[in-house]
C-alpha atoms as an extended CHARMM CRD file, in Angstrom:
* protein
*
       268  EXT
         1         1  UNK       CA              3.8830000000        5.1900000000      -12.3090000000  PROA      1               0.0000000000
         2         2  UNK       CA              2.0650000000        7.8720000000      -11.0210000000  PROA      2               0.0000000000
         3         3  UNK       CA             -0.5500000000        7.3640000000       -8.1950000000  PROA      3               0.0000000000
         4         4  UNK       CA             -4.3130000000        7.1090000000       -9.2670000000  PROA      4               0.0000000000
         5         5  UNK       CA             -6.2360000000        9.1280000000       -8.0470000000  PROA      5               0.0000000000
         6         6  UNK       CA             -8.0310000000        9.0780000000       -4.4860000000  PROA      6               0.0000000000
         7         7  UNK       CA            -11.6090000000        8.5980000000       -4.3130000000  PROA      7               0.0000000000
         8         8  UNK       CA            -13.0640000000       11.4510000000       -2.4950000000  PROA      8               0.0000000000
         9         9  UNK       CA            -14.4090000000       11.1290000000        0.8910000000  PROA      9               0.0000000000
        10        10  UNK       CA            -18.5180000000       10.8750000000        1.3460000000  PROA      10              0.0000000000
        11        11  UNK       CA            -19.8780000000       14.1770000000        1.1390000000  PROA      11              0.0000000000
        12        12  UNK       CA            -21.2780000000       14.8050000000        5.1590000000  PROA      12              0.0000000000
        13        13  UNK       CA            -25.0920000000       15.5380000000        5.5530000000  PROA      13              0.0000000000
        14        14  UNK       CA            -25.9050000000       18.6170000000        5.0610000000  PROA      14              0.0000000000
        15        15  UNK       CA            -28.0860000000       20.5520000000        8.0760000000  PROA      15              0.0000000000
        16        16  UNK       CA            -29.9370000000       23.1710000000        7.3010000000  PROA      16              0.0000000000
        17        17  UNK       CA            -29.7310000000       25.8720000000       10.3040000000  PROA      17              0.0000000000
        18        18  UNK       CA            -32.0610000000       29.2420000000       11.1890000000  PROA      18              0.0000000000
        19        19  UNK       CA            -34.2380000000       30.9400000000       13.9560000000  PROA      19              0.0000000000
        20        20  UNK       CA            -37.3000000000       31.6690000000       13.3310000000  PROA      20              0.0000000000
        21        21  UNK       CA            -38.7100000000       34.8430000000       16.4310000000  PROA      21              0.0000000000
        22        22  UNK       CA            -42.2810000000       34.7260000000       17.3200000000  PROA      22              0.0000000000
        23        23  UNK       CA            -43.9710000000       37.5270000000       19.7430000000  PROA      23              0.0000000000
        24        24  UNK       CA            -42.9780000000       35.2050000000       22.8410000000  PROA      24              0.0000000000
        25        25  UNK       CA            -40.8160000000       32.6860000000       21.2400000000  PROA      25              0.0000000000
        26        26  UNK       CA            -37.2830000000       31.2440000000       19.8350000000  PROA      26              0.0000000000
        27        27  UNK       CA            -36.9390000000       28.7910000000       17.3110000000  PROA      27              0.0000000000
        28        28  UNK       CA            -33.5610000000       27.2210000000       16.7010000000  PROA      28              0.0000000000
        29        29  UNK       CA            -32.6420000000       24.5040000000       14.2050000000  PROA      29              0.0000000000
        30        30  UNK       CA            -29.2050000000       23.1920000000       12.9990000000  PROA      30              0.0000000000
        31        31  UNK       CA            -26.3440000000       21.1510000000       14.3850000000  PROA      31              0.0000000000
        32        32  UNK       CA            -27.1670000000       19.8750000000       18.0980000000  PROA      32              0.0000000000
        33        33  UNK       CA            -24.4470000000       20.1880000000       20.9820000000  PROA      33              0.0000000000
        34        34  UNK       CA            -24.7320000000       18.7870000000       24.8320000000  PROA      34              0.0000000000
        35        35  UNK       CA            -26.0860000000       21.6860000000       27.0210000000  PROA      35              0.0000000000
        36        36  UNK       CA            -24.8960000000       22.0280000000       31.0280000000  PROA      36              0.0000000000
        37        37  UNK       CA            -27.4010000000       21.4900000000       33.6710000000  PROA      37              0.0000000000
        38        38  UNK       CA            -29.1680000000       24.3380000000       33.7810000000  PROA      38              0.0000000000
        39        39  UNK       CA            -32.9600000000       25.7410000000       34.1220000000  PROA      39              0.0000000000
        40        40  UNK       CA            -34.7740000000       28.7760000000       32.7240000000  PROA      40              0.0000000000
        41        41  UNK       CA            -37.8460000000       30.5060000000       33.0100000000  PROA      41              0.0000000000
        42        42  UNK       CA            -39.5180000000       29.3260000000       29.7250000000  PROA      42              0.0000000000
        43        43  UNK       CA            -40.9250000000       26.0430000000       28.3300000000  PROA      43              0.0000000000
        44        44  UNK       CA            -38.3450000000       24.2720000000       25.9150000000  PROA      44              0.0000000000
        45        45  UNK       CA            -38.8690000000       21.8370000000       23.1330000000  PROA      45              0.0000000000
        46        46  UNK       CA            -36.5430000000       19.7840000000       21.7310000000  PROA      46              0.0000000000
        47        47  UNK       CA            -36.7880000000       17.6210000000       19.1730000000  PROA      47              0.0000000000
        48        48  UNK       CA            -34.2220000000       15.2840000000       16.8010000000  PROA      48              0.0000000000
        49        49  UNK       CA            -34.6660000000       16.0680000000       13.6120000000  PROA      49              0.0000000000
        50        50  UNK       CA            -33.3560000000       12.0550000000       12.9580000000  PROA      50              0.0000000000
        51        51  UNK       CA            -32.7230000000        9.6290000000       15.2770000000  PROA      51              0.0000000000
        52        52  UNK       CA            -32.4450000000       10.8140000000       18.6910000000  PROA      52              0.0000000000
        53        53  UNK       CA            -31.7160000000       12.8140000000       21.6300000000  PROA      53              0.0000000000
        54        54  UNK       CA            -30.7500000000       12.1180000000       25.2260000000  PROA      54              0.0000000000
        55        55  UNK       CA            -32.2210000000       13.8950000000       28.6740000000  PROA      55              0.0000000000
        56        56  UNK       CA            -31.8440000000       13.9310000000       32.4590000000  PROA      56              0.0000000000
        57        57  UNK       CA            -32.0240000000       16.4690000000       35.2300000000  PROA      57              0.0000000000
        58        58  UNK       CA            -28.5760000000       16.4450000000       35.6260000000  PROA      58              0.0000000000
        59        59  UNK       CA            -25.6850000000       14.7640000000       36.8440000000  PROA      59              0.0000000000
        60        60  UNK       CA            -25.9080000000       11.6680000000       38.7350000000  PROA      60              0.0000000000
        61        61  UNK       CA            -28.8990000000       10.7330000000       37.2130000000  PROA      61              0.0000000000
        62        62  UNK       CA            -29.4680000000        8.3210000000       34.7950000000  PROA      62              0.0000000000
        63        63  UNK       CA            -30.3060000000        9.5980000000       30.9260000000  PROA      63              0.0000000000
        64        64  UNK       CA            -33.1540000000        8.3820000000       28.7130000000  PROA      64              0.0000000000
        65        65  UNK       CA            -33.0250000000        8.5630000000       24.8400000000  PROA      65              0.0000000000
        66        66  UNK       CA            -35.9820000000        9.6740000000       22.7530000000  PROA      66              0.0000000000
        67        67  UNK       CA            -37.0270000000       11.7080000000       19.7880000000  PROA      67              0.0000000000
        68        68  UNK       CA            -37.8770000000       14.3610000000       21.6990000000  PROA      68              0.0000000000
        69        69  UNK       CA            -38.6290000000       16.4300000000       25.0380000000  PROA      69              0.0000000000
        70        70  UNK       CA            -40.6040000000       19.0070000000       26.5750000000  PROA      70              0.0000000000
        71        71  UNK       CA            -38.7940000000       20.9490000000       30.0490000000  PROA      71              0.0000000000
        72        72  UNK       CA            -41.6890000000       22.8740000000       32.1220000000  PROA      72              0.0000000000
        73        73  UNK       CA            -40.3550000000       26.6220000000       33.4420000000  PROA      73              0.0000000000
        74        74  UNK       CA            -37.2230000000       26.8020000000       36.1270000000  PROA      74              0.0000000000
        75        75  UNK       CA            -36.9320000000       22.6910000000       35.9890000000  PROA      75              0.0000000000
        76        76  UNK       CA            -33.3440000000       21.7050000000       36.2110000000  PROA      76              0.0000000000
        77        77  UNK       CA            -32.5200000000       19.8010000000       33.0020000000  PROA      77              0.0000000000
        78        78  UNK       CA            -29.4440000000       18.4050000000       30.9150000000  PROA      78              0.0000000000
        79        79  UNK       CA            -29.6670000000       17.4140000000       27.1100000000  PROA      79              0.0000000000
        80        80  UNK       CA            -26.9810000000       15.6640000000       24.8110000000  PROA      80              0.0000000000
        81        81  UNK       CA            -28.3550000000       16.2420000000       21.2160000000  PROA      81              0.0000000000
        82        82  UNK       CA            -24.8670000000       15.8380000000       19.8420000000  PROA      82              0.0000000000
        83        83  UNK       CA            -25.3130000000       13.1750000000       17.5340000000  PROA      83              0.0000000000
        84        84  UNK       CA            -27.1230000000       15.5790000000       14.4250000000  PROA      84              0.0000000000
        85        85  UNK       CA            -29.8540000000       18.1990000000       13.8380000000  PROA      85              0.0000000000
        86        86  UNK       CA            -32.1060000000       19.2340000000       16.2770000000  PROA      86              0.0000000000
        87        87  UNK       CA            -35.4190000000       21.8760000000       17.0250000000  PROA      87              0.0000000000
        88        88  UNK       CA            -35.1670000000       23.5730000000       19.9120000000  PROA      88              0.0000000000
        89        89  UNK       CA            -38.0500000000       25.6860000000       20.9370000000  PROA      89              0.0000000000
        90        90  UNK       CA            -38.0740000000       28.1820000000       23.8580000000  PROA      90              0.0000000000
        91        91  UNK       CA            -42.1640000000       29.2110000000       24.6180000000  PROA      91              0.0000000000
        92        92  UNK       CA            -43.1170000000       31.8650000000       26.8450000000  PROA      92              0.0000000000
        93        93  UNK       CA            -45.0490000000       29.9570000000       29.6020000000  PROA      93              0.0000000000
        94        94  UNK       CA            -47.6920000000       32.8830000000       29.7800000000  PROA      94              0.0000000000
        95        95  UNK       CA            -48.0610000000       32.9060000000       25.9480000000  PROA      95              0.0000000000
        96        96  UNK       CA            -50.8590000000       30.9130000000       23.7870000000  PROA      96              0.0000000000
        97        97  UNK       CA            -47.9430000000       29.1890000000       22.5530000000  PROA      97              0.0000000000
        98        98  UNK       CA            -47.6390000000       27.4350000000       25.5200000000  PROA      98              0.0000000000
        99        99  UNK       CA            -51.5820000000       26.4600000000       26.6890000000  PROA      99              0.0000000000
       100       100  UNK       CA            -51.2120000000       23.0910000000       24.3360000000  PROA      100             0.0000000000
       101       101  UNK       CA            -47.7220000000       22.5180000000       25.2870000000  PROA      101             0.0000000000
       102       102  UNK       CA            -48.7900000000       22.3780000000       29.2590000000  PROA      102             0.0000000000
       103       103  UNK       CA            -51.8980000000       19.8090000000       28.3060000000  PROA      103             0.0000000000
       104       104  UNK       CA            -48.7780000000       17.3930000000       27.0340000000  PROA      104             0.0000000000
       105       105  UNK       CA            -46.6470000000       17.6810000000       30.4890000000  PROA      105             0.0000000000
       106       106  UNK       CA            -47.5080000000       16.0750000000       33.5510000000  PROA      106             0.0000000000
       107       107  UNK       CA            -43.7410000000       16.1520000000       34.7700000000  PROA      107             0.0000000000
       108       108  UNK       CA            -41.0360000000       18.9660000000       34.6380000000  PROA      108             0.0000000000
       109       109  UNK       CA            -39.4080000000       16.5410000000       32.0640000000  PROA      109             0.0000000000
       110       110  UNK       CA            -41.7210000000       15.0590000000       29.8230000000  PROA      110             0.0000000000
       111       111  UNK       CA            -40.6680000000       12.3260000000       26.9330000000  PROA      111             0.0000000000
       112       112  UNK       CA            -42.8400000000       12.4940000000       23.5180000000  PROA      112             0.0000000000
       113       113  UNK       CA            -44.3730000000        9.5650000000       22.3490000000  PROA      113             0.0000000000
       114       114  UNK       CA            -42.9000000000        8.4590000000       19.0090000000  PROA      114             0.0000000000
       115       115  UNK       CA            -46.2280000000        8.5950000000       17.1040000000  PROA      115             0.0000000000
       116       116  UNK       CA            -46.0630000000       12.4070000000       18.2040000000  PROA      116             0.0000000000
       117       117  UNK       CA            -42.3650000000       13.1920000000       17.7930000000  PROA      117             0.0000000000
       118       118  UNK       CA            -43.1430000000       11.5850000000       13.5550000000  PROA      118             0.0000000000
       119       119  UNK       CA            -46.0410000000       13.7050000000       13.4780000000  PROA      119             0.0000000000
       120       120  UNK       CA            -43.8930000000       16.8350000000       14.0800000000  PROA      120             0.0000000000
       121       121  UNK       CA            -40.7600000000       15.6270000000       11.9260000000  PROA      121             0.0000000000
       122       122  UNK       CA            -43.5170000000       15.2160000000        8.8480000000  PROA      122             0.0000000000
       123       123  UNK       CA            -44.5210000000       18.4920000000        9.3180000000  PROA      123             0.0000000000
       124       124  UNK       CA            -40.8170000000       20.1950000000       10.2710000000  PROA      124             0.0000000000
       125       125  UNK       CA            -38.7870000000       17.8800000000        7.2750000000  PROA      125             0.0000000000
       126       126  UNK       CA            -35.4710000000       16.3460000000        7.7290000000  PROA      126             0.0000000000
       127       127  UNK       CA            -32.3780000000       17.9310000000        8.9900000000  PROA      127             0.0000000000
       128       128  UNK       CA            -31.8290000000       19.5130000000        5.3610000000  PROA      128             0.0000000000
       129       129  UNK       CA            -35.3050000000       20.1520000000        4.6920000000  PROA      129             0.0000000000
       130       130  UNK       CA            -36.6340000000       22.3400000000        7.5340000000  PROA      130             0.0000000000
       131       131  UNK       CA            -36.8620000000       25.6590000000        6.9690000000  PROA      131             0.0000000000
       132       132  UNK       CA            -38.8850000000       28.7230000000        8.5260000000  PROA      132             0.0000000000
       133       133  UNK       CA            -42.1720000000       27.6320000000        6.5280000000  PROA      133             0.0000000000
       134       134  UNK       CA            -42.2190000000       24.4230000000        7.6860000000  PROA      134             0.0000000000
       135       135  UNK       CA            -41.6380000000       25.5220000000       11.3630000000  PROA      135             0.0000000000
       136       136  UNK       CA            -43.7450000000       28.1520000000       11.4260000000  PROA      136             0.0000000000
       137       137  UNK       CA            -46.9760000000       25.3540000000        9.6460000000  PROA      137             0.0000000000
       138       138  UNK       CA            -45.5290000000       22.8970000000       12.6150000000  PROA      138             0.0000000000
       139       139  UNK       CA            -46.5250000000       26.2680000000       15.5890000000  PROA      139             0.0000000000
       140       140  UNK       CA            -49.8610000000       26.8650000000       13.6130000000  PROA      140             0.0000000000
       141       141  UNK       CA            -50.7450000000       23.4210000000       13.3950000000  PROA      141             0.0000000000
       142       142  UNK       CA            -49.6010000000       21.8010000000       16.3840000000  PROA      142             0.0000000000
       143       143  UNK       CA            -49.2190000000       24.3970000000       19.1680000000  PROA      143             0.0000000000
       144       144  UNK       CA            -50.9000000000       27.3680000000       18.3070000000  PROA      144             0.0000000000
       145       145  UNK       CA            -53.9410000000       24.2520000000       16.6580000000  PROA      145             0.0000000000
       146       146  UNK       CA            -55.0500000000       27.0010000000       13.6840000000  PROA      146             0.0000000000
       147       147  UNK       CA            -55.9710000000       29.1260000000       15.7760000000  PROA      147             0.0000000000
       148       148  UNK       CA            -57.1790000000       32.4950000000       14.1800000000  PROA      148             0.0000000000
       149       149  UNK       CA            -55.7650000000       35.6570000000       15.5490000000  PROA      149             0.0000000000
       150       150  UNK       CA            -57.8500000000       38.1070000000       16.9980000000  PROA      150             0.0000000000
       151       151  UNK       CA            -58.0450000000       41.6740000000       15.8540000000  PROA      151             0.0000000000
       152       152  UNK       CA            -56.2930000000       43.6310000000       17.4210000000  PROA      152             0.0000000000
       153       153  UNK       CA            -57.7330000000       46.3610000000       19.4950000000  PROA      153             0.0000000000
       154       154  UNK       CA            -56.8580000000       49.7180000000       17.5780000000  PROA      154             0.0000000000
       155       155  UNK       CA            -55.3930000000       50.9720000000       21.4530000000  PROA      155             0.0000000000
       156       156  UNK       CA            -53.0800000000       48.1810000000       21.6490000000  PROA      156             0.0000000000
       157       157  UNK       CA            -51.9020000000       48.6080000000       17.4700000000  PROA      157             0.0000000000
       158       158  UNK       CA            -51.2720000000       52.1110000000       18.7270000000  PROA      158             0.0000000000
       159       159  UNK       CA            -48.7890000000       50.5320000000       21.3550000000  PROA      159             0.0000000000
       160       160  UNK       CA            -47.0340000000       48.5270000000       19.1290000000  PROA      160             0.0000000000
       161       161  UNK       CA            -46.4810000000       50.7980000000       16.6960000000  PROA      161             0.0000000000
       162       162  UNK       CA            -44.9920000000       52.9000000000       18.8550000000  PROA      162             0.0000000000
       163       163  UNK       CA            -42.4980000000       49.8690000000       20.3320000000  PROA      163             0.0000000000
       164       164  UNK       CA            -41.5780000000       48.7830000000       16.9220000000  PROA      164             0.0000000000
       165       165  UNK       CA            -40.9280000000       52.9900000000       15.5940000000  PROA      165             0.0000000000
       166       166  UNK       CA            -38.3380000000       53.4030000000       18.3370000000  PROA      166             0.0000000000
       167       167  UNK       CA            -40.1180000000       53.3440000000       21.7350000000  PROA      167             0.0000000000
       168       168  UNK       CA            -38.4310000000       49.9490000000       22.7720000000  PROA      168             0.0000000000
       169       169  UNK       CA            -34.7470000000       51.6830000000       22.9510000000  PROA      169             0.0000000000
       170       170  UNK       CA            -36.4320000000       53.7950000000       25.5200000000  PROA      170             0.0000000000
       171       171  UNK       CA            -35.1800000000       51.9310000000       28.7460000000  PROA      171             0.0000000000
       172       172  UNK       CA            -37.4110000000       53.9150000000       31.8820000000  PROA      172             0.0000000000
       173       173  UNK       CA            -40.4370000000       52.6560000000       29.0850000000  PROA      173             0.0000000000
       174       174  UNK       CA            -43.1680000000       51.7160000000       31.8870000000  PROA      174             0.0000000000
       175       175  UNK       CA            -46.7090000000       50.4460000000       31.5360000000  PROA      175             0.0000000000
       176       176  UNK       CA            -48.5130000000       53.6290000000       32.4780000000  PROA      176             0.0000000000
       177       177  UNK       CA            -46.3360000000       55.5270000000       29.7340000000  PROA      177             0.0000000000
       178       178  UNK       CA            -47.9220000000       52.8440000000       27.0740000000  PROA      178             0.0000000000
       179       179  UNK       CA            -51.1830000000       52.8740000000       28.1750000000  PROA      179             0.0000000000
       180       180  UNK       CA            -51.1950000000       56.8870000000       27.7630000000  PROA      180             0.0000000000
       181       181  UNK       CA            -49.9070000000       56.0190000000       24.4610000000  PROA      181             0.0000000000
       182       182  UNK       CA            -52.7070000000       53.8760000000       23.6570000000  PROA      182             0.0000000000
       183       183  UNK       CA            -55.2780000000       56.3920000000       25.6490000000  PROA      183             0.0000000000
       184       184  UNK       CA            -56.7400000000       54.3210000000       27.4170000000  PROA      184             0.0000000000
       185       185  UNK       CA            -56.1930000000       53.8110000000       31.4980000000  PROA      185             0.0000000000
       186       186  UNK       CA            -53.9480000000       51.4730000000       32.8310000000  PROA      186             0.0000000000
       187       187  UNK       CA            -55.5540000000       48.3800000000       34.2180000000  PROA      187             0.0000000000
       188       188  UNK       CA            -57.7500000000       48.9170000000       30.5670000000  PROA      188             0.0000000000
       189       189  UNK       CA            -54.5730000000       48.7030000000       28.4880000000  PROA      189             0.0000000000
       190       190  UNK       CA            -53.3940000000       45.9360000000       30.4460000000  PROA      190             0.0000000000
       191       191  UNK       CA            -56.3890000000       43.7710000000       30.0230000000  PROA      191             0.0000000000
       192       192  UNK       CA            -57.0600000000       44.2800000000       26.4550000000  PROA      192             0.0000000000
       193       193  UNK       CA            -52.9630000000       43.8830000000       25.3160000000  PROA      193             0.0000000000
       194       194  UNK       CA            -52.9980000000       40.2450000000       27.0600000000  PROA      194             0.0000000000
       195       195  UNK       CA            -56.5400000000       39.8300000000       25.1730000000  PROA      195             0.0000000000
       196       196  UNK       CA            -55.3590000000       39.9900000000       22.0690000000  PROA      196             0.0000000000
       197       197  UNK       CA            -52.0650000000       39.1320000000       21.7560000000  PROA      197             0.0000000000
       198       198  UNK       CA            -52.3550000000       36.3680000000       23.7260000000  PROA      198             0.0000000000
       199       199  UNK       CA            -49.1700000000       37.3770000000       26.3670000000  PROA      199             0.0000000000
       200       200  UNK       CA            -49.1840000000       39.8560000000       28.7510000000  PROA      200             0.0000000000
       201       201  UNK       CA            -47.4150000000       43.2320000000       28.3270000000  PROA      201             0.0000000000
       202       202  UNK       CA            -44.2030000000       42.3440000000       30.0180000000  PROA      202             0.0000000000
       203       203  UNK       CA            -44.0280000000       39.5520000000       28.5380000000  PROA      203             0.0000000000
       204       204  UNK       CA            -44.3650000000       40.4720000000       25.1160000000  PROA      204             0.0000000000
       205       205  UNK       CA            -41.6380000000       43.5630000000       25.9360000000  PROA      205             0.0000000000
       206       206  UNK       CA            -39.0680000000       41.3300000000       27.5110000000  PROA      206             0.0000000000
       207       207  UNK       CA            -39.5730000000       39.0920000000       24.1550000000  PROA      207             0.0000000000
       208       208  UNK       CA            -39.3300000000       42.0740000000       21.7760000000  PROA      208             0.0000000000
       209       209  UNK       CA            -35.8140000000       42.8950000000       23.8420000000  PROA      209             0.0000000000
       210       210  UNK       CA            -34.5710000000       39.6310000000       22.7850000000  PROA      210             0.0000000000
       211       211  UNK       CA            -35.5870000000       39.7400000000       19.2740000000  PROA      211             0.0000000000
       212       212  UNK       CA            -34.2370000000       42.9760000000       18.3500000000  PROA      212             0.0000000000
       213       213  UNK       CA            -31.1420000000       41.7720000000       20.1060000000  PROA      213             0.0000000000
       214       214  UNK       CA            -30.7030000000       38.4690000000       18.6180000000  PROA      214             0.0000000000
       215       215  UNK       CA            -31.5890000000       40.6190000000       14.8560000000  PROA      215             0.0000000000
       216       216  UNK       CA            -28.1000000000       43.1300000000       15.6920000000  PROA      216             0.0000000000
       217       217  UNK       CA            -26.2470000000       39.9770000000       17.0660000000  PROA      217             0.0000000000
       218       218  UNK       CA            -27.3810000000       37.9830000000       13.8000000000  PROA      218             0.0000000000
       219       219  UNK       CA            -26.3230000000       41.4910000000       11.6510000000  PROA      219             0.0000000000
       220       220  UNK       CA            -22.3560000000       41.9730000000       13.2210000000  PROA      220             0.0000000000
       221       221  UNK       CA            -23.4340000000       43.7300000000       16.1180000000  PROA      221             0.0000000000
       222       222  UNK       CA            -20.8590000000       43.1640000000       19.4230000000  PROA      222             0.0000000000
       223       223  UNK       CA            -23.0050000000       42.6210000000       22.6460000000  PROA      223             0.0000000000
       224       224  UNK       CA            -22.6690000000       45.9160000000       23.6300000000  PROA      224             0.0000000000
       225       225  UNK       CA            -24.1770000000       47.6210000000       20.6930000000  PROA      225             0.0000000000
       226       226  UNK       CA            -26.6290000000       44.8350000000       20.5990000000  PROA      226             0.0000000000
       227       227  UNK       CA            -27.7270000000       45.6660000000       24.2750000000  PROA      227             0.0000000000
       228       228  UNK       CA            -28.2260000000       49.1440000000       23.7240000000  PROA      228             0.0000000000
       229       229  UNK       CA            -30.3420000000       48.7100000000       20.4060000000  PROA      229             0.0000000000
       230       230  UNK       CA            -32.9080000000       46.2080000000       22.0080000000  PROA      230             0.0000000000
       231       231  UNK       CA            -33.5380000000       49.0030000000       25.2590000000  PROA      231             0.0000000000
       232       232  UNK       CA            -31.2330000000       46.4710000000       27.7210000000  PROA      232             0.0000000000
       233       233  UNK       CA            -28.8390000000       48.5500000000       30.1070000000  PROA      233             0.0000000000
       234       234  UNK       CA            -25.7250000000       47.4990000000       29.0790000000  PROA      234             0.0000000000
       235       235  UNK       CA            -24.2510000000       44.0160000000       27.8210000000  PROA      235             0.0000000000
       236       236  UNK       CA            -24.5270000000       42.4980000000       31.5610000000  PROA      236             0.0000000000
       237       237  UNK       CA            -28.6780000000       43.0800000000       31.5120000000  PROA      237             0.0000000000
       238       238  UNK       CA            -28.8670000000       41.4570000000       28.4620000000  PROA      238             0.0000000000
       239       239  UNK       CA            -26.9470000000       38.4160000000       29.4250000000  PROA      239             0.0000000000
       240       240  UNK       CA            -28.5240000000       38.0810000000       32.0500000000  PROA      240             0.0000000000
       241       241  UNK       CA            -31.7510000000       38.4190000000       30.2860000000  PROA      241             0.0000000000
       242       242  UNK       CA            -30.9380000000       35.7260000000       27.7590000000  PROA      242             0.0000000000
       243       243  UNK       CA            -29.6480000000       33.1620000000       30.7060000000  PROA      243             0.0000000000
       244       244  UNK       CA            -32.6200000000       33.6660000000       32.3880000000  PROA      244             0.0000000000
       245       245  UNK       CA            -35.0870000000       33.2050000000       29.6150000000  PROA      245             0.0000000000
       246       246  UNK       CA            -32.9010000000       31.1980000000       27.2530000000  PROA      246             0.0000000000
       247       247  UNK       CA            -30.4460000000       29.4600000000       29.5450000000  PROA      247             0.0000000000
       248       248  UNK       CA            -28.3070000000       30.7650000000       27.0970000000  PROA      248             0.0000000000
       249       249  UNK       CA            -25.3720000000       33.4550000000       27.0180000000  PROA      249             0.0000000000
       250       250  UNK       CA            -25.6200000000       35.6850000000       24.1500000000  PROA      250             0.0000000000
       251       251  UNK       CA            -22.1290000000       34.1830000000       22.7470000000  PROA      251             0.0000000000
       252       252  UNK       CA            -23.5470000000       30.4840000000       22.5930000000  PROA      252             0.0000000000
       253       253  UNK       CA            -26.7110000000       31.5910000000       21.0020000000  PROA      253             0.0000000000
       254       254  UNK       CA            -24.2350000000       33.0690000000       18.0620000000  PROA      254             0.0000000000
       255       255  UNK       CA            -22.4070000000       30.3180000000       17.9140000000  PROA      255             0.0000000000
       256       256  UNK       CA            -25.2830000000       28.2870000000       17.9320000000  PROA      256             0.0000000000
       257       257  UNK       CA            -27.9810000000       29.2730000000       15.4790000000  PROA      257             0.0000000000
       258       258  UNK       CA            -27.1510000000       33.1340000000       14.4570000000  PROA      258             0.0000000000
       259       259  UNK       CA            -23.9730000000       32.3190000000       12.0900000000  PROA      259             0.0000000000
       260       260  UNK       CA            -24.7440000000       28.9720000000       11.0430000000  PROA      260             0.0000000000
       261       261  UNK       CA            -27.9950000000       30.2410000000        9.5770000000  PROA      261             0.0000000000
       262       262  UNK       CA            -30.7490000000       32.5260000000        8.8860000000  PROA      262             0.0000000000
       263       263  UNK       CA            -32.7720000000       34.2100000000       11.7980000000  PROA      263             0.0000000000
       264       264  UNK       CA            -36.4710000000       35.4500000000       10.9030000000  PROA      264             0.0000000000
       265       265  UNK       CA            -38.9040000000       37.4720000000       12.5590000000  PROA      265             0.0000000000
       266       266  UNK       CA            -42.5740000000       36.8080000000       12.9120000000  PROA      266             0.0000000000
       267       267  UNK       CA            -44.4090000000       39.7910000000       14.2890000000  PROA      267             0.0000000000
       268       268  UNK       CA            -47.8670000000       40.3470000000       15.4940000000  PROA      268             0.0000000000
């Protein structure tokens, strides 16, 4: 007699994946994986999307499980989100992203509460329900706390433009050479850009680097190519670039978030 058929196997859960690139921030979601030990010059944020996550400040040290975790700048830090989806959010610490993010973190590693970590995943969705929208009503809401954008100041739109229409590639770019661009004087152009935008100009720059370079890495773009589109030197500037802000090599952050998803750009 023939064999009856197998039942199939239990479709796996399904995580939704993306980026989402703010003015002076990353925002991954998707699969988790165990990081190195390793530090980095930005605040992180990660949170399990269900169940939980596991931290410590490296080996030799004992790990605590929660829902999620806030690292301050340059703190030397391990995570094991392995065991499903995870947010991970990378916050310039200059940035008004980051002024209600420091309020929350008295240590260099800081573990959420749980009644705050469920406020966030009520907002964000389950692993196959967050998408950019929810993320980016989870940044207004609870890190950025509705706050309404300033104008900004027609010198530093003037600026922009100009770093958005091709400027950025230029790689001897300095502060002066903006600030002509936005006719007004130096220490002027300085003060109002952080004003409105809420980072300062180097800042803001670096970030802009490591959007456009995560957008040609996300579009097929070798490192290389990618490096030269964003205004880096060559591949080795942006690398190092990305481990120092990201503590992440542009490879992993491919493998990590770029082709398992969708990447999206929020500009100001």
């Amino acid at each position: 007699m023939p064999e009856s058929p197998q039942p199939p196997h239990a479709a796996q859960p399904s995580h939704a994946a993306g980026a989402s690139l703010w003015p002076a921030a990353l925002i991954l979601w998707g699969t988790g994986s165990r990081s190195s030990p390793h530090a980095h010059h930005c605040i992180q944020v990660y949170l399990a999307l269900s169940g939980t996550v596991r931290a410590r400040s490296g080996p030799g040290t004992r790990w605590r499980r929660c829902a999620a975790v806030l690292v301050a700048p340059d703190v030397r830090h391990e995570i094991d989100a392995s065991e499903g989806a995870v947010l991970i959010g990378f916050f310039d610490p200059e940035s008004g992203f980051a002024a209600s993010l420091w309020t929350e973190m008295p240590a260099g590693i800081t573990f959420v509460s749980e009644a705050v970590a469920a406020g966030w995943r009520d907002i964000l969705g389950g692993p196959a329900e967050i998408d950019k929208t929810r993320v980016d009503r989870w940044v207004l809401s609870e890190l950025l706390r509705e706050r309404r954008a300033r104008p900004l100041h027609p010198a530093v739109q003037r600026a922009l433009d100009y770093l958005r229409n091709g400027g950025l590639q230029e790689r001897r770019m300095s502060a002066k050479h903006l600030a002509r661009i936005a006719q007004l004087s130096h220490s002027r152009f300085l003060h109002v850009f952080t004003e409105s935008l809420g980072v300062p100009l180097r800042s803001y720059v670096r970030w802009l680097r490591v959007q456009r370079a995560m957008g040609a890495l996300a579009a097929g773009s070798g490192i290389t190519e990618a490096a030269h589109a964003a205004g880096f030197a060559d591949a080795a500037h942006l690398t190092r670039t990305l481990r120092r802000t990201l503590g992440q090599t542009p490879g992993e952050l491919v493998r990590r978030c770029v082709l398992r998803g969708e990447m999206q750009r929020t500009t100001l």
